[in-house]
N, C-alpha and C positions, 0 to 999 in steps of 0.2 A: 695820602694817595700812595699806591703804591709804582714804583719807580727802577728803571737797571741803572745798577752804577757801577764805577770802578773806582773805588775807596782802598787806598791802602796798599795799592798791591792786589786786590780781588774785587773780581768779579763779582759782585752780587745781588739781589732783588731788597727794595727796602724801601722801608716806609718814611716819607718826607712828609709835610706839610703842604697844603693845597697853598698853590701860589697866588698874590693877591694881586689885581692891577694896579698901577702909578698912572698918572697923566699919560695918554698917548697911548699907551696898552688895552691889550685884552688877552683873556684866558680862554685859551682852546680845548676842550674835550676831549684828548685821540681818541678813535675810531679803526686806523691802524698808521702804524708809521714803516717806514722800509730802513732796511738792512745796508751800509755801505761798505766798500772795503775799508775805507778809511775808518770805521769804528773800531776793525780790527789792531789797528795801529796805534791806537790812545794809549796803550799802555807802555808803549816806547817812547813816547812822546810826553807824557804828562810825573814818571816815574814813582815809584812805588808809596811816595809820602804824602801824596796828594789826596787834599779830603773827596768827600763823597763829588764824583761829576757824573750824570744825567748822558747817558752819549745818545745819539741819533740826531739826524739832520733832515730826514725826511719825516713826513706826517700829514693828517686829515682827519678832520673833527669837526665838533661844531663848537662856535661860539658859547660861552657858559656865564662869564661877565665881561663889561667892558671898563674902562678908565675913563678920569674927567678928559672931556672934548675927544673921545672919540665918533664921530658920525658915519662913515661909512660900512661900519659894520654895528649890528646889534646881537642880543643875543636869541639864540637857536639858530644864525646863519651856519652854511654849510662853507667851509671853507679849507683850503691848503694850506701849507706854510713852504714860506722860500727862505732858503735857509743861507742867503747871500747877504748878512748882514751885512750895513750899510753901503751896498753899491746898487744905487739904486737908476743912474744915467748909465747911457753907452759910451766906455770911454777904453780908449785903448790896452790899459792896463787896471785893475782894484785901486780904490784909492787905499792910502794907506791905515785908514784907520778898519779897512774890508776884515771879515772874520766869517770864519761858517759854523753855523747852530750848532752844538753839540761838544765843543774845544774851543774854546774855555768855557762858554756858557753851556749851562744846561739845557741840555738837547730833547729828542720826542719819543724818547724809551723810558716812557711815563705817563699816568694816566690825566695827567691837566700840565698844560704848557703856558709861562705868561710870557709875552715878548711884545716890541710895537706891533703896534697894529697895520702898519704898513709892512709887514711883512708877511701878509696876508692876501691872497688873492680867492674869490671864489670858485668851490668847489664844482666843474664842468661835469653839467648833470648827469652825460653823456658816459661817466666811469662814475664804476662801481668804488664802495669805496677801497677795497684793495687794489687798483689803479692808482685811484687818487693817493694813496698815501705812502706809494713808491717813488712817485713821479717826479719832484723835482729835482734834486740834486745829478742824478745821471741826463736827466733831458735837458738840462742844463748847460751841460759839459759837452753834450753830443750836439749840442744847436749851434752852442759860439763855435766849435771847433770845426765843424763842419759848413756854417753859413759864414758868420760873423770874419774867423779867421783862415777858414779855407776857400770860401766865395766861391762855392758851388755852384753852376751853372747848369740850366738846362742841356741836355747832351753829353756833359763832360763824365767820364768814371773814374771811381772813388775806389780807393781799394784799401781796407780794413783787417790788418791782421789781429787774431782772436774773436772768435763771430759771438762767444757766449756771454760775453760781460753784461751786465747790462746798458751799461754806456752804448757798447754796440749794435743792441738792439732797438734804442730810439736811433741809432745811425741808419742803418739800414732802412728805416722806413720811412725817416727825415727824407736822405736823399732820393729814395725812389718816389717821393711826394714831391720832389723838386725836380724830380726829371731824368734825375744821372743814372747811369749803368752802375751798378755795387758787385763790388767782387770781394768778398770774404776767404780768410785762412782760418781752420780748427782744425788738432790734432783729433778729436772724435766724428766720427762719421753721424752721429746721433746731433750732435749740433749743426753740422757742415748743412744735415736733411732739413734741420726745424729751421736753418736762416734763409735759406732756399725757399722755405716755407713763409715767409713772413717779409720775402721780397728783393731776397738777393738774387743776382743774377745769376752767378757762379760762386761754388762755395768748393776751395783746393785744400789740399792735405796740409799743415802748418809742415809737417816735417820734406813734403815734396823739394824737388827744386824748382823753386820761384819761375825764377828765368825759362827754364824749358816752357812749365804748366800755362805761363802766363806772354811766351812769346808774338802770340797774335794778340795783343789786349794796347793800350797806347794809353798808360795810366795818368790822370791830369792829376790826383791827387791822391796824396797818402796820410791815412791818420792812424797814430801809433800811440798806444799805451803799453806797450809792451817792456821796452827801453830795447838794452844790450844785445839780447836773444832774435829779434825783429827787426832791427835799425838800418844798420847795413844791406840785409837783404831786400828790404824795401826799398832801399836811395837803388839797387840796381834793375829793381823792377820800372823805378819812376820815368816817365817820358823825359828828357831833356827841356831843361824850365821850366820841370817839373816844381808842385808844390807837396812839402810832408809840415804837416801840422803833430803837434807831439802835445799832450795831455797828462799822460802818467808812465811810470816806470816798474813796472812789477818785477823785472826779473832785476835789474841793476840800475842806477841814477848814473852810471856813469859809464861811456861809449867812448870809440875810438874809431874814426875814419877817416878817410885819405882826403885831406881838405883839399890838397891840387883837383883832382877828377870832381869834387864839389865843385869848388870856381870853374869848373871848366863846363860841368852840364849846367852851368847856369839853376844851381836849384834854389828855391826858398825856403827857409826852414823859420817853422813857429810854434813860439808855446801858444800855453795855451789853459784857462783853469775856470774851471765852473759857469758861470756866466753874471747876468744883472738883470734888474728887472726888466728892462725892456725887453731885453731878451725872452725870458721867461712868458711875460705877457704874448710876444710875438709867435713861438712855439704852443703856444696853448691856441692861438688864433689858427693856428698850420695842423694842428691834432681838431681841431672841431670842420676845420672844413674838410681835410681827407679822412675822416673821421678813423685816425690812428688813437692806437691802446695803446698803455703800455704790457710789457709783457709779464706777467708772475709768474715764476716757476713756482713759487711755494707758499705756503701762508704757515707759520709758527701762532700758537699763542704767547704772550709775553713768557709763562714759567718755562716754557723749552726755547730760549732764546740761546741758549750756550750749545745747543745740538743747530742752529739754524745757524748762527757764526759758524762751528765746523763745517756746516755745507760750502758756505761764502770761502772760507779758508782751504779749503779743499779743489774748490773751481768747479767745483760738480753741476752749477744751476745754470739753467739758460735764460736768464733775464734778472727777474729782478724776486728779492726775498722779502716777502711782508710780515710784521711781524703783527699781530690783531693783538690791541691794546681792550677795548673793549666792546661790547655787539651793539 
């Protein structure tokens, strides 16, 4: 089969062996898998001497074999993968043995994937399969962070610095599915129009000042991936008892604010990382009844996979990258 890998120090496409099922497994077909930013980080992460690793976390395919005592799935089923190995309950934190598809196991930037079977949910017939095969891992991240740990409420608004991630495009339409006002920041006017488009209520200039732009607004909640660049200006947009939920860090992992005026606006601050299956099952219940998409900006075939990472690496895309494994 052929496969993306980062072997050695390089990136490259290569031929593996079709993988075989164990007890409890089965092998998936891709159909397409999605793009994360986090694939772009493997090579920091895993260093130059490492044999060949399989990256991707998202994917959708079909069934091709299954392992002894697997029953709820067979093969030709149409199905997703969640790529939240083994956290499988709702529980306040990953247990420790948690890991996601693609680092250190091989992931779905490949043409057949074997992993349990329980890590498999059916494919919702409702999306194509380039939906299907973007959708877990950022709708994942956008669910717990936004239900799960920010306990969005009907009525209450949400305000989302960076409108283009894809993470922030199942937010967006998460929360306007549950009710809240959403207020988005992007430096391009081109994103700021298509989040507007897809359900934000107001969408401000990232570079504006906060506080002026957003002095009539009474924000209940903040969710940030941004870190350093975002952090601060968000705790002074936050109402008082206010809540910021935190996800990721793209510009720095590491911030500085004035804890006295924290203890004092009474705020609550929380991580926050991917989610479980419950989770997952629960968002896929909340996309079938408001019948929400996810969003693709783009579809790659696997051999321009290193031109579709330069978009992701760039920040160019508004939603999500799919990369078509096979038709």
């Amino acid at each position: 089969m052929k496969a993306f890998v980062y072997e050695v120090g390089e990136w490259k496409l290569k031929e593996m062996e079709d993988p075989v099922p164990g007890p409890g497994e089965a092998v998936v077909s891709l159909k397409v898998s999605g793009l994360n930013r986090r694939d772009l980080y493997i090579p920091g992460r895993i260093g130059p001497d490492k044999e060949a690793v399989v990256i991707g976390s998202d994917g959708a395919g079909v069934v091709s074999r299954v392992g002894e005592g697997v029953s709820r799935f067979k093969e030709g089923d149409e199905v997703i993968i969640n790529p939240a190995l083994g956290w499988m309950e709702q529980s306040a934190a990953p247990p420790a043995s948690f890991e996601i598809l693609g680092m250190p196991d091989n992931g779905t930037m490949a043409e057949k994937i074997v992993l349990p079977a329980d890590q498999l949910e059916p494919k919702p017939a409702s999306l194509s399969w380039e939906e299907a095969g973007v959708l877990s891992l950022a709708a994942m991240t956008g669910y717990r962070a936004l239900v799960t740990r920010g306990q969005i409420e009907d009525g209450q608004t949400v305000f989302i610095p960076g409108a283009g991630s894809g993470v922030a495009t199942y937010l967006i339409q998460f929360a306007k599915a549950l009710g809240a006002r959403v207020l988005v920041s992007s430096r391009s006017a081109d994103k700021r129009n298509r989040a507007v488009g897809i359900g934000a209520d107001r969408a401000i200039d990232t570079n504006a000042d906060w506080k002026e732009e957003l002095k009539d607004e009474t924000i209940d909640l903040v969710i940030d991936s941004v870190g350093e660049a975002t952090f601060n200006r968000s705790l002074e947009v936050l109402k008082k008892g206010g809540r910021i939920v935190t996800f990721g860090a793209t510009t720095n992992d590491h911030i500085h604010f004035d804890l006295r005026s924290f203890f004092y606006g009474q705020y609550d601050l929380l991580g926050s990382t991917m989610g479980n299956r419950e989770e997952l099952r629960a968002l896929l219940k909340l996309m079938e009844e408001k019948d929400i998409h996810p969003i693709v900006d783009s579809v790659y075939p696997l051999g321009d996979i290193l031109t579709a990472m330069d978009k992701l690496e760039n920040s160019t895309q508004f939603g999500k990258v799919a990369i078509r494994i096979m038709e």
